[in-house]
SEFIVEX-956404 format. One record per residue (C-alpha): residue number from 1; x, y, z; residue in one letter. Coordinates in steps of 0.05 Angstrom, whole numbers, plus 5000, padded with zeros to 4 digits. Layout:
NUZA   nr     x     y     z  rest
NUZA  NUM     X     Y     Z     A
...
***
This chain:
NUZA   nr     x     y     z  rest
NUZA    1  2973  7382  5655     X
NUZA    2  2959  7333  5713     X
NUZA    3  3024  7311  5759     X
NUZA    4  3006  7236  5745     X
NUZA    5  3011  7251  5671     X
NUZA    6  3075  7291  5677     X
NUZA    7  3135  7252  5649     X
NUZA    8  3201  7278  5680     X
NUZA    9  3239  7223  5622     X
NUZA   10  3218  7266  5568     X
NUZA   11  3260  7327  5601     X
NUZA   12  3326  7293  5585     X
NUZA   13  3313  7251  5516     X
NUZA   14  3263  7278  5462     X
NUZA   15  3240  7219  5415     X
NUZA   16  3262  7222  5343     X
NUZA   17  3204  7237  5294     X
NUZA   18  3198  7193  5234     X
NUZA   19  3245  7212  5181     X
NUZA   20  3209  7253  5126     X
NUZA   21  3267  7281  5085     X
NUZA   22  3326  7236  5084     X
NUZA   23  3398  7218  5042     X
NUZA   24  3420  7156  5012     X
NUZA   25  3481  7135  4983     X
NUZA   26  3506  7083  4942     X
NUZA   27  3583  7058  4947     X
NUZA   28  3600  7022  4886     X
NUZA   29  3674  7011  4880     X
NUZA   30  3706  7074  4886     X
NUZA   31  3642  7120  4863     X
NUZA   32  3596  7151  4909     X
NUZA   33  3514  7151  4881     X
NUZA   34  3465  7189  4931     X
NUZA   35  3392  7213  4925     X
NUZA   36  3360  7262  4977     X
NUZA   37  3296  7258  4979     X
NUZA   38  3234  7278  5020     X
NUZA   39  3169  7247  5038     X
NUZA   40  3105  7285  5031     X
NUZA   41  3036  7254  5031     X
NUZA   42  3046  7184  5025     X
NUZA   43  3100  7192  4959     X
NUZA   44  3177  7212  4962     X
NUZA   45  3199  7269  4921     X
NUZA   46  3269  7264  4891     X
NUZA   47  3301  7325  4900     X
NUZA   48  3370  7311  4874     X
NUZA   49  3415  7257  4848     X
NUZA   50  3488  7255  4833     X
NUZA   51  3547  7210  4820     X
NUZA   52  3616  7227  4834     X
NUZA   53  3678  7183  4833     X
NUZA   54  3718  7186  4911     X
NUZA   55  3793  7198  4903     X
NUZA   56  3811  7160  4970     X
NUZA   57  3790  7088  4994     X
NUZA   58  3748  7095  5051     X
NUZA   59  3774  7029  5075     X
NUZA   60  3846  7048  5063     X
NUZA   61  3845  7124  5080     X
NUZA   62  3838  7172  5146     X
NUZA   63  3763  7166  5161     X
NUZA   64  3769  7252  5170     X
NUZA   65  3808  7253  5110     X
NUZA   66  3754  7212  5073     X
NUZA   67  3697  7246  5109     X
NUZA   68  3723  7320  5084     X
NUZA   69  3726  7296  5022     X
NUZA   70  3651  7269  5017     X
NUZA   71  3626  7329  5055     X
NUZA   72  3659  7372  4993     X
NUZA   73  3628  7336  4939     X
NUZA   74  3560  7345  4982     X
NUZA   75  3569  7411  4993     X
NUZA   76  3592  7422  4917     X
NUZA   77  3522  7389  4896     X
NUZA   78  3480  7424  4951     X
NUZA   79  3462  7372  4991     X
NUZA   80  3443  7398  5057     X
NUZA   81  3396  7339  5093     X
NUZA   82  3435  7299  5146     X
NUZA   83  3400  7236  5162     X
NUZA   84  3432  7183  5112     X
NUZA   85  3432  7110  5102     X
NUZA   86  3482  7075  5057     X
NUZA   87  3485  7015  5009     X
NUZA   88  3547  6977  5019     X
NUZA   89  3575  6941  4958     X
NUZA   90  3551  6866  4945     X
NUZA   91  3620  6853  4947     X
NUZA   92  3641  6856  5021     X
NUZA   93  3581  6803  5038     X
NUZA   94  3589  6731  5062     X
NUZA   95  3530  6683  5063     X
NUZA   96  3509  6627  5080     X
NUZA   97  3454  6595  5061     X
NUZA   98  3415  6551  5115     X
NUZA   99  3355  6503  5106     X
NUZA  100  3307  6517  5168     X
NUZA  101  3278  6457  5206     X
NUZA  102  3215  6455  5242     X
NUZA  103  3245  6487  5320     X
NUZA  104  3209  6537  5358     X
NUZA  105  3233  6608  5346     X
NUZA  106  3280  6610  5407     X
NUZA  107  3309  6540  5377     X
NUZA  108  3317  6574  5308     X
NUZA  109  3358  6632  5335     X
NUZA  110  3410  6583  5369     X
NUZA  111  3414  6532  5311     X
NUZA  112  3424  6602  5268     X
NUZA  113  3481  6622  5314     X
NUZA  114  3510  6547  5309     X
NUZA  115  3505  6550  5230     X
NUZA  116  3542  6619  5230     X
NUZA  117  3602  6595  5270     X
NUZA  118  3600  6537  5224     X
NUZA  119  3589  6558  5159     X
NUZA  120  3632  6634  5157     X
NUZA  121  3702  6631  5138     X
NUZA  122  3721  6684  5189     X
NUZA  123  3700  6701  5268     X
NUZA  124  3626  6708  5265     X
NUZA  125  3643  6757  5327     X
NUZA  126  3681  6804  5277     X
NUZA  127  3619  6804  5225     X
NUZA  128  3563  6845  5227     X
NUZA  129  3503  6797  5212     X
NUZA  130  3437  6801  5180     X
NUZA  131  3399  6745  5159     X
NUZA  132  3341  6735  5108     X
NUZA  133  3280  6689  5112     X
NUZA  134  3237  6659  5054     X
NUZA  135  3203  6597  5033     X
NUZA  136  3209  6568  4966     X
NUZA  137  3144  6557  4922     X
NUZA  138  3152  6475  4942     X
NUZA  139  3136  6501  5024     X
NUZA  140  3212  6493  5043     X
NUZA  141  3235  6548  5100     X
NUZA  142  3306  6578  5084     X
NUZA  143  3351  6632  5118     X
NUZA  144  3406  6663  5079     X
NUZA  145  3460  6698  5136     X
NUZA  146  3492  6754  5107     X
NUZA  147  3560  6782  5145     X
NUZA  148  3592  6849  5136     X
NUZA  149  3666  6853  5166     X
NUZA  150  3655  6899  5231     X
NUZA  151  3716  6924  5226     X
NUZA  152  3697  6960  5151     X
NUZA  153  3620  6969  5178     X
NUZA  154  3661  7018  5236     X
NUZA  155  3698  7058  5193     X
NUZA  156  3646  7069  5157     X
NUZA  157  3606  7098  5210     X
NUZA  158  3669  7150  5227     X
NUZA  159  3668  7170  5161     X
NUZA  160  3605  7186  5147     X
NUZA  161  3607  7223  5215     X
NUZA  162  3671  7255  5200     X
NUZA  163  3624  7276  5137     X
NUZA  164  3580  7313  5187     X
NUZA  165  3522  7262  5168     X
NUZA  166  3483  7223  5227     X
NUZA  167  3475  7144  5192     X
NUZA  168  3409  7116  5209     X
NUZA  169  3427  7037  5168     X
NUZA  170  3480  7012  5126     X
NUZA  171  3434  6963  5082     X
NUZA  172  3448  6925  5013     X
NUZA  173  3434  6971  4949     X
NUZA  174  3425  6913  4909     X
NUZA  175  3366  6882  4962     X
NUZA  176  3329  6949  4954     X
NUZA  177  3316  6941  4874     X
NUZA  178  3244  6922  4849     X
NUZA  179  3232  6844  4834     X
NUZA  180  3187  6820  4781     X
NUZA  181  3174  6738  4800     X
NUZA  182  3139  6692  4759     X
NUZA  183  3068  6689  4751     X
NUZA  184  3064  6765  4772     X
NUZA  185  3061  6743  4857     X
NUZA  186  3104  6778  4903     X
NUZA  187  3125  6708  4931     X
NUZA  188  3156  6687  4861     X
NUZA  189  3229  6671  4850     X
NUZA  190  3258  6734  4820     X
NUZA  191  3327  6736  4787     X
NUZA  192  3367  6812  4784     X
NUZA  193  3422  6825  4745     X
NUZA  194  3460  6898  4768     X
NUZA  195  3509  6920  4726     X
NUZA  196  3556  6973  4762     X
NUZA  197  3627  6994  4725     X
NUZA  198  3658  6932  4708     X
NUZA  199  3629  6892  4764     X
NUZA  200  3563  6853  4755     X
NUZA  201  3529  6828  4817     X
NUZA  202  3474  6772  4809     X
NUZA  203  3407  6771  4857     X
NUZA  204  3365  6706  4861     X
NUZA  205  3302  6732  4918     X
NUZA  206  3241  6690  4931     X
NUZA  207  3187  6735  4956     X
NUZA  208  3221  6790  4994     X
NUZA  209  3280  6744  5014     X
NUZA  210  3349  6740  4988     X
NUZA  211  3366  6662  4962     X
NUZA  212  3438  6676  4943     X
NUZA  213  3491  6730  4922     X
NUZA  214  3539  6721  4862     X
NUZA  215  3593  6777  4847     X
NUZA  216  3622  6772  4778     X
NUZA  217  3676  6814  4743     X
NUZA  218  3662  6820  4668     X
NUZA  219  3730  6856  4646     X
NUZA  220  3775  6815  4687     X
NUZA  221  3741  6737  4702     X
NUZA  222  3790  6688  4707     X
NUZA  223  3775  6643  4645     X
NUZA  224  3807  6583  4617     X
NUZA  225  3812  6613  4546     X
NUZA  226  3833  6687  4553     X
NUZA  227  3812  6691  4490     X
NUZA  228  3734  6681  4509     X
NUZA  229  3685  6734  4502     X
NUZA  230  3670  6765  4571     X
NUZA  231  3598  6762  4549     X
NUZA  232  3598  6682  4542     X
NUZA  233  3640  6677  4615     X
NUZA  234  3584  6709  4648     X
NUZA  235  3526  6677  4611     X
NUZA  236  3569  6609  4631     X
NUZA  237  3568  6629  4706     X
NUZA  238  3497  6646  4696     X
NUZA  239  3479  6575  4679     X
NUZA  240  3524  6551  4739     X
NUZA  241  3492  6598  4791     X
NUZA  242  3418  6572  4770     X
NUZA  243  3444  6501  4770     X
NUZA  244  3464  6514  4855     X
NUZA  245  3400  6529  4865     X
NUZA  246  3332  6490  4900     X
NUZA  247  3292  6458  4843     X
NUZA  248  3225  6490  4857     X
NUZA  249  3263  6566  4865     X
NUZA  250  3298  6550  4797     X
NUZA  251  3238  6524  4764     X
NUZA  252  3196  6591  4791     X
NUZA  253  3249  6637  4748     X
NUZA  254  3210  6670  4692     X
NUZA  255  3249  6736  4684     X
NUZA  256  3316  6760  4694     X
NUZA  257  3319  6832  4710     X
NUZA  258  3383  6874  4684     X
NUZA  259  3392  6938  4724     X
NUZA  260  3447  6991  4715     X
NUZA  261  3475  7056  4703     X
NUZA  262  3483  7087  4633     X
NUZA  263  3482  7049  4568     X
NUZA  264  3523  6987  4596     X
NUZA  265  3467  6952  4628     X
NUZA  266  3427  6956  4564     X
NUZA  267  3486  6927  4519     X
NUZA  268  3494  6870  4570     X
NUZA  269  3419  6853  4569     X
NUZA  270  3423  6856  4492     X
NUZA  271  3485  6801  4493     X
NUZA  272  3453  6756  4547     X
NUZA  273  3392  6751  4506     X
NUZA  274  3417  6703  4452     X
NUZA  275  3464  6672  4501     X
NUZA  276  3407  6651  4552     X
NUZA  277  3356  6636  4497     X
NUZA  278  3353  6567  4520     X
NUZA  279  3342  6570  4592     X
NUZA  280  3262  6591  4575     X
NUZA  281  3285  6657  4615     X
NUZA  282  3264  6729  4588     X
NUZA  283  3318  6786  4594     X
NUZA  284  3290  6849  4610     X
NUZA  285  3330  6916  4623     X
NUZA  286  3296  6957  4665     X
NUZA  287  3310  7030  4671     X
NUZA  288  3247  7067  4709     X
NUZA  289  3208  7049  4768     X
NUZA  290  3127  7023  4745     X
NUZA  291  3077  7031  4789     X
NUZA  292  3081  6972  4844     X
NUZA  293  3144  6975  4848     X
NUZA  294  3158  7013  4916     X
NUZA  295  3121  7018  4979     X
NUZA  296  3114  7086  4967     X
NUZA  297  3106  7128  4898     X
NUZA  298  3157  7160  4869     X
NUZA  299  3174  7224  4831     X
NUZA  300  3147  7191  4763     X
NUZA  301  3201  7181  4711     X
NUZA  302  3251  7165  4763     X
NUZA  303  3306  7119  4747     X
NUZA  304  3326  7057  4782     X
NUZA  305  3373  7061  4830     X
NUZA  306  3402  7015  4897     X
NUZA  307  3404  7087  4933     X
NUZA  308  3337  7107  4920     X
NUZA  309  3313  7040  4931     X
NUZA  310  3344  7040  5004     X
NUZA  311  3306  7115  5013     X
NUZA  312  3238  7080  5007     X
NUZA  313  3247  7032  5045     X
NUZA  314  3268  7067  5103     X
NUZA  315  3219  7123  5098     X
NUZA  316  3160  7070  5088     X
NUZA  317  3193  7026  5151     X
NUZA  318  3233  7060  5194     X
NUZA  319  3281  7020  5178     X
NUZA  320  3318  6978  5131     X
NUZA  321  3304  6905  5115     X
NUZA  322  3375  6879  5116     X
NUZA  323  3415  6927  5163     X
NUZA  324  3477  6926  5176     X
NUZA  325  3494  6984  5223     X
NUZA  326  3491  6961  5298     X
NUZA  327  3436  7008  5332     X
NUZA  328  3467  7058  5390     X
NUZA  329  3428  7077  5443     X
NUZA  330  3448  7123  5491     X
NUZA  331  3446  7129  5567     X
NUZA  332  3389  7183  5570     X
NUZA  333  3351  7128  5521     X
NUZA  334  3359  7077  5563     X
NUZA  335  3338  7109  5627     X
NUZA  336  3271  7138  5593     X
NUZA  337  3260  7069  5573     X
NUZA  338  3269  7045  5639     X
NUZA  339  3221  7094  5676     X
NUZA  340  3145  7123  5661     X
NUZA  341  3129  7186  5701     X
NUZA  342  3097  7142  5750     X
NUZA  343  3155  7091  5761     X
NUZA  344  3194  7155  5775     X
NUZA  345  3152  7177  5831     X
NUZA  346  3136  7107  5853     X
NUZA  347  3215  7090  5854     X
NUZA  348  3226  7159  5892     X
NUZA  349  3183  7134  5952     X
NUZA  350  3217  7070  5952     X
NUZA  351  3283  7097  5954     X
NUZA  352  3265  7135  6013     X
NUZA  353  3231  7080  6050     X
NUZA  354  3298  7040  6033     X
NUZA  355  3336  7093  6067     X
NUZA  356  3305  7097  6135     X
NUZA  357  3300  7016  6136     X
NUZA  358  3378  7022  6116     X
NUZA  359  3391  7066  6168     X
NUZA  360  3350  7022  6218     X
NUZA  361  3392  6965  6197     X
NUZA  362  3456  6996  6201     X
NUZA  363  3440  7007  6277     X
NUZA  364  3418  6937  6288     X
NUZA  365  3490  6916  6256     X
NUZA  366  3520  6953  6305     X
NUZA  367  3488  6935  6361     X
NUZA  368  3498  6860  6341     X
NUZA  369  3575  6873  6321     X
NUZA  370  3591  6900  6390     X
NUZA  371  3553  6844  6421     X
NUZA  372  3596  6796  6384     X
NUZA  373  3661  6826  6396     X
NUZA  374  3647  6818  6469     X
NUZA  375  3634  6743  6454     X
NUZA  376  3695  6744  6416     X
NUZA  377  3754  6768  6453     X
NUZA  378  3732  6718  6508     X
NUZA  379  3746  6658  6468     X
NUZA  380  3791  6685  6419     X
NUZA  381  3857  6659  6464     X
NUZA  382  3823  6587  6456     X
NUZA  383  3809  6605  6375     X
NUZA  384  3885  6615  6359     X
NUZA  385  3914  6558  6402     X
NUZA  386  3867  6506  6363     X
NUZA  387  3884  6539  6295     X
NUZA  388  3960  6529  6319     X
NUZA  389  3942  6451  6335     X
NUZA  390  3907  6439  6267     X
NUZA  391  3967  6474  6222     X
NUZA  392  4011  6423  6260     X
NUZA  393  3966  6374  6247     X
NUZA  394  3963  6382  6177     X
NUZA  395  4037  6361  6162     X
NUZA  396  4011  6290  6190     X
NUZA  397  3963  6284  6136     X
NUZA  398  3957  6244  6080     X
NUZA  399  3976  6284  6012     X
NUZA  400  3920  6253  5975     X
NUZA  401  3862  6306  5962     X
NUZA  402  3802  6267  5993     X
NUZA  403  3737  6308  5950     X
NUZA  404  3739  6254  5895     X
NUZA  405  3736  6324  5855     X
NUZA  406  3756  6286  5781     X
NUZA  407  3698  6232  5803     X
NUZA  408  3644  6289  5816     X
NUZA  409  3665  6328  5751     X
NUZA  410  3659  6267  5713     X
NUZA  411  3578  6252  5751     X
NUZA  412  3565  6315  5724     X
NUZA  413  3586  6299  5662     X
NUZA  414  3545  6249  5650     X
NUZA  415  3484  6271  5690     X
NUZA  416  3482  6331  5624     X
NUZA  417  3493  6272  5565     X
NUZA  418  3429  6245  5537     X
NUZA  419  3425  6166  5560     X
NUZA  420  3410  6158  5483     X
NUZA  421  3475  6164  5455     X
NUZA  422  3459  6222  5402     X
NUZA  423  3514  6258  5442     X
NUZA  424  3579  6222  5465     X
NUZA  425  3648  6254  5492     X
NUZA  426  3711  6223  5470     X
NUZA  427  3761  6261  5512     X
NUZA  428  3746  6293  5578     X
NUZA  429  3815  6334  5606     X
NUZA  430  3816  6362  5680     X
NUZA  431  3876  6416  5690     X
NUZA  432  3885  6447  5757     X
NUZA  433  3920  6517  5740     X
NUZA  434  3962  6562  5787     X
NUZA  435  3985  6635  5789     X
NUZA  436  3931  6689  5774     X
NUZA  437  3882  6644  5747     X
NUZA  438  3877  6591  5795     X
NUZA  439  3828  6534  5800     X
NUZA  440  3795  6475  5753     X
NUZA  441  3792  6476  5675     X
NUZA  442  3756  6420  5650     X
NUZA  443  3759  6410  5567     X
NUZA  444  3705  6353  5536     X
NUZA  445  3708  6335  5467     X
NUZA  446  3658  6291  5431     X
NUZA  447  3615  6283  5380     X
NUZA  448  3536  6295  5369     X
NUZA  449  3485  6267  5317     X
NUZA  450  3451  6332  5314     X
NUZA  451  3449  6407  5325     X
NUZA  452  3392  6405  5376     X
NUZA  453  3417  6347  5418     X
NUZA  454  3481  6383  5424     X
NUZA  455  3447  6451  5444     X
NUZA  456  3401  6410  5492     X
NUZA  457  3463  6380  5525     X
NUZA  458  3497  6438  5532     X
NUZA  459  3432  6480  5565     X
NUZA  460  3428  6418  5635     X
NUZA  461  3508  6428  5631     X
NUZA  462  3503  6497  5636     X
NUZA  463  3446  6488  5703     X
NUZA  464  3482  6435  5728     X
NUZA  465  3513  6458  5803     X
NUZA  466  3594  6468  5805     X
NUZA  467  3594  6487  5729     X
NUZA  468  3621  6561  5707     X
NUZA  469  3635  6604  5644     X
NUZA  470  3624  6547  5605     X
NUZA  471  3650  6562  5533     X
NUZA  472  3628  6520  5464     X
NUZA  473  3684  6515  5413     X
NUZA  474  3673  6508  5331     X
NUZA  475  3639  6448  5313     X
NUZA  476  3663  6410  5248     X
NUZA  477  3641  6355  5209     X
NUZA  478  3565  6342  5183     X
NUZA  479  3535  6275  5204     X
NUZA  480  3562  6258  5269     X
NUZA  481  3579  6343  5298     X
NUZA  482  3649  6342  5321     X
NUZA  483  3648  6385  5390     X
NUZA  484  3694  6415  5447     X
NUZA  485  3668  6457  5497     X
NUZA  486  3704  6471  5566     X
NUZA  487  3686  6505  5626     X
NUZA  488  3717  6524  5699     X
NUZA  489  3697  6477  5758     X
NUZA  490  3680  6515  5822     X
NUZA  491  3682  6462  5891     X
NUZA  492  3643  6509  5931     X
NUZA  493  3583  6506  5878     X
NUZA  494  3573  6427  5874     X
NUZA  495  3533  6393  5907     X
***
């Protein structure tokens, strides 16, 4: 091997293979579904599949006490394979569902962020987020934001750990079962019905996006008339959740796919059948994956599952489609990823030339500091007499601050709003705070006649000189935004 093609990185990080034989589980309620499979020339081989009910709440529980407890049951079933991903229930999802105007991709990303903070009921900083793209058959873009509470996503992770398992994602089961749209193209509307214990979650995709989420109980939904049939409550909410959504999606809906474990899925399909006879919409359970289905074949005969589902995909991608499991990368990582063998050796004769001209400087410094100090001491007698005459003179002044500081805050101000009106503050407050955190808070509030002239106003604020940590609060209202954003005022930087 030649020195130039010698790569020193790759003695302190080894890159991770593709996954060929991996584990996925399935977290329904309190049961535990997994699959381990293994990928051999192009198909995956199911090796094993189980279903076991957990006795503690992972949520609830001591992560260790949890993760002994899932390492048992593996153990107990012979599972040995480490790498895992996981479905997490449909249940601990939030969305929002967002219709995309035509903004660059940069543009997209911060009206995204905007409609997050907006349209979440909790701190979009405490939610793991994933978001979903498709257009509808009429040409209209959408984005559907899905958030997972961090704080859940995290224990997770130490559980599985404490499980002795390495997670690779933490993805949504029910995104990972096959569609069938209409007219038999994979950019159809698609409708998917899974059926797990008592809880039935309800899937409406378009293409390989996710257009909405709708968790339903069937033993306990609140209904009027307690003594409805379960059956006609959910075939009600059904009709409701295909009413919410986009005309052409809704009028793309051929077939509504009912997916589950054991014979409840089947009786449900055979009850919704004569309930949704009207709505031109054919109920089909599905038990077995057909060929199509996956991106990669599969042990023939094998069932459908959200766990096997999620094994595919990551084995065909390298990754899940809707992940919710923040990547780590470590500090050997990083550094490899920083520096080829030849930016090594490159950045060793740099440093080296940096440390002779360092050197060379440091003796200039001192050459020049020793010059100076001569210069010094034979003025320094006159220095302290005129500092005496000015601190005397100060108690003559006037205690009026002369900068015009609130008049140059408020310049630059209105140097950042558009001359158009489309963004206009109402209340502008200047506090001058003492003690540890001394200096100038400035707080504008306002309101804005859309996203983008807000985020435009925002980006010459943020440029403008004198202008620090500025911070947007929420925004509320629809048609005009109502804003507040503040920001610390630093003298020294205006100009």
């Amino acid at each position: 091997m030649k020195w130039s093609e010698f790569n020193p990185a790759s003695l302190l990080v080894r890159k991770r293979q593709p996954a060929t034989a991996l584990l996925a589980l399935s977290l329904e309620g309190s049961t535990l579904a997994g699959v381990e499979v293994r990928r051999t020339n192009g198909s995956v081989e199911v090796k094993h599949t189980f279903c076991a009910p957990l006795s503690l709440d992972p949520l609830t529980a001591e992560p260790d006490l949890v993760g002994r407890e899932i390492r048992k049951l593996l153990d107990a079933e012979g599972v040995r394979e480490r790498a895992c991903v996981l479905g997490l229930p449909a249940a601990w999802v939030l969305q929002v569902n967002v219709k995309l105007p035509e903004l660059s991709e940069a543009d997209l990303a911060s009206f995204l962020d905007l409609e997050a903070e907006r349209g979440f009921p909790t701190n979009v900083e405490g939610l793991a987020v994933a978001q979903s793209r498709y257009c509808t058959p009429g040409g209209d873009a959408w984005a559907t934001l899905l958030g997972v509470s961090r704080q859940n996503v995290d224990r997770l992770d130490a559980v599985l750990r404490a499980a002795q398992l390495r997670p690779l994602g933490f993805g949504l089961g029910i995104a990972a079962l096959p569609r069938h749209p209409g007219g038999g193209t994979p950019e159809g509307a698609s409708a998917t019905l899974f059926v797990a214990g008592e809880e039935v979650t309800l899937q409406f995709g378009c293409g390989a996006g996710v257009a909405a989420l709708r968790i339903m109980d069937v033993a306990g939904h609140p209904a009027h008339d307690a003594a409805e049939d379960p059956l006609d409550q959910l075939a009600r909410d059904i009709r409701i959740s295909l009413g919410q959504l986009p005309q052409d999606l809704r009028d793309g809906l051929r077939t509504l796919s009912v997916i589950g474990r054991g014979r409840a899925a089947e009786e449900l399909a055979a009850g919704l059948r004569s309930r949704l006879s009207a709505l031109d919409l054919a109920i089909e359970h599905e038990v077995r994956y057909a060929a199509g289905d996956l991106a990669l074949q599969v042990t023939p005969g094998s069932r459908i599952t959200p766990e096997l589902g999620l094994a595919v995909q990551y084995l065909a991608n390298g990754k899940l489609a809707l992940d919710f499991l923040p990547p780590k990368i470590s500090k050997w990582q990083q550094l490899s990823a920083r520096y080829s063998s030849q930016k090594l050796m490159v950045a060793g004769a740099t440093a080296g030339a940096v440390a002779a001209l360092v050197l060379l400087a440091f003796g200039i410094q001192q050459a020049q500091l020793a010059y100076w100090r001569g210069k010094w001491s034979g003025i320094k007698a006159r220095v302290t007499e005129v500092e005496r005459l000015n601190q005397e003179n100060r108690k003559l002044r006037p205690w009026f601050d002369d900068s015009f500081r609130s008049l140059t805050i408020l310049r630059r101000l209105t140097e950042a709003f558009p001359e158009d009106g489309s963004v206009s503050a109402k209340t502008v407050t200047i506090r001058e705070l003492t003690g540890p955190q001394e200096g100038t808070t400035v707080t504008c509030s306002g309101t804005a006649r859309s996203n983008q002239a807000l985020i435009q106003t925002i980006d010459r604020l943020r440029t403008a000189s004198g202008v620090k940590d500025l911070l947007r609060g929420p925004l509320q209202g629809g048609t005009p935004l109502q804003f507040t954003f503040s920001f610390r005022w630093e003298e020294k930087g205006a100009r």
